[in-house]
Every structure is written in structure tokens, then in C-alpha cells.
N, C-alpha and C positions, 0 to 999 in steps of 0.2 A: 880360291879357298875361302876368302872372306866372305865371297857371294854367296858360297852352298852354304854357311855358317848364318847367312839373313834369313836364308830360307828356309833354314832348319826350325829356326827363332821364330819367324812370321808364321807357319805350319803350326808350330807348337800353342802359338798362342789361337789361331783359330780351331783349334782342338778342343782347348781349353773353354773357348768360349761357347763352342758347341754343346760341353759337359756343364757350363753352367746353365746355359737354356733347360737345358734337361734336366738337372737339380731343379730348378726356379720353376718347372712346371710339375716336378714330383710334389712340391711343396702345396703349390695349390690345387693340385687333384688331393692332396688330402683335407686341405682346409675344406674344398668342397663336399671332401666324404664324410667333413666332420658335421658340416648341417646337414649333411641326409639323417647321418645317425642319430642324431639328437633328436630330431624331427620324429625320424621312427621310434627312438626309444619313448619318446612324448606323446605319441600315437597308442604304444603298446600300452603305456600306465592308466592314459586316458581310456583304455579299452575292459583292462582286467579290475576296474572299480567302478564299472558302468553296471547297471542292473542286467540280469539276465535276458536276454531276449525269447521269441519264437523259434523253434528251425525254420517258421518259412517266413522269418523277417532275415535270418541267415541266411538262406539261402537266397535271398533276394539279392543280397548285400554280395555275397558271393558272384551274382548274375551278373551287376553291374560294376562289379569294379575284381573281380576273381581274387579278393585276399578279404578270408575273414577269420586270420590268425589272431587270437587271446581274444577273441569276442567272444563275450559268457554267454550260454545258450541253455534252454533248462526243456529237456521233450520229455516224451511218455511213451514207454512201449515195453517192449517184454525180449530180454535175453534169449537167443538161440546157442545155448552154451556149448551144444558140441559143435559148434564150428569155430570157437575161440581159435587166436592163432598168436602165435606166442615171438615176438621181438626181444632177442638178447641186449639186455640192458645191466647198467650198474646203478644202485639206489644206496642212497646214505652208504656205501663202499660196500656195500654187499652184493656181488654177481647174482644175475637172474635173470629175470626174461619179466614183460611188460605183456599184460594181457589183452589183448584187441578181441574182441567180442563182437558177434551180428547183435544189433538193438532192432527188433521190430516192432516196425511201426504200425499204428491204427488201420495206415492207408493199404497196408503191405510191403512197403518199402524199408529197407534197411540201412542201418548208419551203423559205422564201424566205431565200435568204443575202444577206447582205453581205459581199461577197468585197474588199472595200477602197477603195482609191482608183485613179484613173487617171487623167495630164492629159490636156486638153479634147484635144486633138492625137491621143489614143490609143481617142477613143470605139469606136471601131470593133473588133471583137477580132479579124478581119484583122491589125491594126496588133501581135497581143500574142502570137500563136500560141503561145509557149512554156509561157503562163500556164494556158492550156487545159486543164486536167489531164482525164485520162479515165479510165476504170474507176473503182471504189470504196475510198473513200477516206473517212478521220474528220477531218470538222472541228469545233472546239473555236472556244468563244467567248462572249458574252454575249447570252442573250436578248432581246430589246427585245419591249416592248408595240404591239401593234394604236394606229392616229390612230383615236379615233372620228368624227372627220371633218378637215374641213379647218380647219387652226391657226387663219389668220386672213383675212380677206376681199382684205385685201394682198399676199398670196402670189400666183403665180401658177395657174392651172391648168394642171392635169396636159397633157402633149402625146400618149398614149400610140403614135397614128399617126406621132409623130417618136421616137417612144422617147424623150422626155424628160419627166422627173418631178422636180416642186419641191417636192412633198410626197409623205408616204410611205402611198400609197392600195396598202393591201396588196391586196384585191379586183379596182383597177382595173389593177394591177402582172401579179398571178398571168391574167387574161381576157385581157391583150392578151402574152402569153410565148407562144402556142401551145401549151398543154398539152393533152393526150388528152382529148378529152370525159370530163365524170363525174370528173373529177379530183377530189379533197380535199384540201385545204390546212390544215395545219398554222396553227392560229389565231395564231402571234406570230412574228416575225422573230428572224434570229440574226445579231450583230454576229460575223463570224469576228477571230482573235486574228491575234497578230502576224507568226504562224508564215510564213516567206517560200514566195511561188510562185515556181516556177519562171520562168527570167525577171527575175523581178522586182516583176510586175504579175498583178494589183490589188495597193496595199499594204496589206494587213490591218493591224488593229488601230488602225482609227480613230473608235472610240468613244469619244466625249465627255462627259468627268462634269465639267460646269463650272456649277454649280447658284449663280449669286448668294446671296447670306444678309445682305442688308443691312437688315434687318427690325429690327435693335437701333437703328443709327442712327436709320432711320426713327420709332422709339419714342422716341426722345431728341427730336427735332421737333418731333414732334407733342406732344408731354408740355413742353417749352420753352417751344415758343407757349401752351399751357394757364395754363403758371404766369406768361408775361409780360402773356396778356390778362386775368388773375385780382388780378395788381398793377394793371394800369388802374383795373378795375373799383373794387375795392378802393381805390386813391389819389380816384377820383371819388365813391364814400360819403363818405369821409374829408370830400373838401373842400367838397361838401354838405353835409355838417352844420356844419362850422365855416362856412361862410354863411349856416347858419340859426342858426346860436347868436350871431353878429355882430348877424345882423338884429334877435334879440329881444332881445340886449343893448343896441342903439342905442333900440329903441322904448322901454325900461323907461327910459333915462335922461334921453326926452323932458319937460320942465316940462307 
């Protein structure tokens, strides 16, 4: 009986000790995630106060390293308004939808905009005529990267036969706008700036850099429970042996 009861004891403690490897390595996968973030978040500020660049210094930057998110980028071309396509979004707490826009370009080729917000009320650009702009015109703004697929299985799919979109399927965006056979699309999106349209609408400049960085906390947790299941462990050595130094002291004092 007292044997299965060591074993019970020896089992438990290498349990435990197993549960602290695993604490102790949750803690520095976050320490690790916490200089990635930093790094990125460092990246991003050092990006969105940088002068605006060319698209085809974008797109270069894009070639070589495939991330050219919050790089300010400033082109030239002319709205293909009826192919806008409309992203359900919330703005300053107001429901609406986010207007992605064809921009064409000098060459022929088109870049998907983000021409701002709209509430739900104004999906229609009937509703917005003013906003319309036409002939060619530079809009300035921040780059966004390609989804390479869909976020998460939660999300809704795409409606593109209702023109609504819950995720931003650049491919499935540019096939369902009506562009000219043999079209070429500019591989990344562009968030446009605050600069007001006429109107009033879309409102530019609602690009969100709201990147959580809770990865310290999380490191403190997980490194917490480390050192509190490491005291367990450690108070349960302790008071095993002072049971067995009890034991062999009572046996010695037997007649």
C-alpha cells in the first residue's frame, strides 16, 4: 500500500513537472511575441510618417519582400465608379459599408481603392452623386496588403452578386466590378487619406492601426503560474522528506 502511495507521489510530481515545462515555454513564446510586436509596431509608425512614395516603388517593395502595409503611396488615375464594391464596415459607431473603387491607371491597369466609409442608408452611389469624382485625379494614401485567404471560418462569405463583402477577397472584388476583359490588377490595395470628397462621401481616412500588444502581461501569467506550480512542487519534496525522516526516526527509536 505504501508502495502504490510513492507512486502515486513520484507520478504526480513528474506531471507537475511536465506542466511546468509548459508554463516556462508559454512564457517565453510570449516574451518572443512581444519583440516581434514591438518590432512591427516600430516598423508600422516608421512607415505611416515616411513621405509618400511611387506605386512602382510599391510595388517593387511589394516584389521583394510581399508586405507593403501603411506604406504611403500617392498615384494618378481616374475612378471606374460603376464597379465600386462595397465592404460592410463600422465607422466612428456607425454601420456602413467601405468603398473599394477600380482607380485606373495611365498604363491601363487598375488598383483597388478604398475611397472611405458610407452609412448603410447610402450603399447606393445614386444616394452620393456628388462624391463621384471624374476625370483624373491623385489619390494619396496607405497601401494595404493582399488576404491570402479567408480570416476565419466565422466570418461570413463574400455576397459579390449583392455587392456585399465581409472580407477583403481582392480577386473576388476586381471579377465581380465589370472591368474590361484582360484587365491587370495591381497586386495590393490602397487605404485613401482623409482628403475630403466632394460631398462629403466616402469618408477617407479610415485606416486602422489598432494592433493589441498584450504579450507582456501574458508573459507575466504564464511565468506566475511557472513559479506558483514550482513552490507546490517544491513545498511537496520538502514535506516528503520530512515524512520520511519522521518515519526513520520513529523506526530507530523502536526497543
Amino acid at each position: 500500500m505504501e508502495k502504490a502511495g510513492r507512486g502515486r507521489f513520484w507520478l504526480a510530481v513528474a506531471l507537475g513537472l511536465v506542466a511546468l515545462a509548459i508554463l516556462l515555454s508559454l512564457g517565453t513564446w510570449q516574451v518572443q511575441r512581444l519583440k516581434w510586436k514591438e518590432d512591427l509596431l516600430a516598423t508600422i509608425d516608421q512607415r505611416m510618417h515616411s513621405p509618400p512614395v511611387s506605386l512602382e516603388q510599391a510595388e517593387r517593395l511589394f516584389r521583394e519582400s510581399g508586405d507593403v502595409d501603411y506604406v504611403p503611396v500617392s498615384v494618378s488615375g481616374s475612378f471606374a465608379h460603376e464597379g465600386e464594391r462595397h465592404f460592410l464596415a463600422t465607422w466612428k459607431g456607425q454601420s456602413g459599408f467601405y468603398i473599394y473603387t477600380p482607380l485606373k491607371l495611365e498604363d491601363g491597369r487598375f488598383l483597388l481603392v478604398n475611397r472611405g466609409f458610407v452609412p448603410y442608408g447610402m450603399k447606393e452611389a445614386s444616394s452620393r452623386p456628388a462624391g463621384q469624382v471624374q476625370g483624373t485625379l491623385t489619390v494619396s494614401g496607405l497601401a494595404r496588403n493582399p488576404l491570402a485567404g479567408k480570416p476565419s471560418s466565422i466570418v461570413p462569405d463574400n455576397d459579390p452578386g449583392k455587392n456585399v463583402f465581409y472580407w477583403k477577397d481582392r480577386d473576388a472584388m476586381a471579377a465581380s466590378a465589370g472591368l474590361p476583359s484582360g484587365y491587370t490588377l495591381v497586386p495590393f490595395f490602397l487605404d485613401a487619406d482623409a482628403t475630403p470628397n466632394p460631398g462629403g462621401w466616402p469618408a477617407g481616412g479610415v485606416t486602422i492601426v489598432d494592433l493589441p500588444n498584450n504579450h507582456l502581461e501574458y508573459a507575466v501569467t504564464w511565468y506566475g503560474l511557472a513559479a506558483a506550480l514550482a513552490g507546490v512542487l517544491l513545498f511537496s519534496l520538502a514535506g516528503r522528506r520530512k515524512h520520511r525522516e519522521h518515519d526513520g526516526n520513529g523506526e530507530q527509536s523502536r526497543p
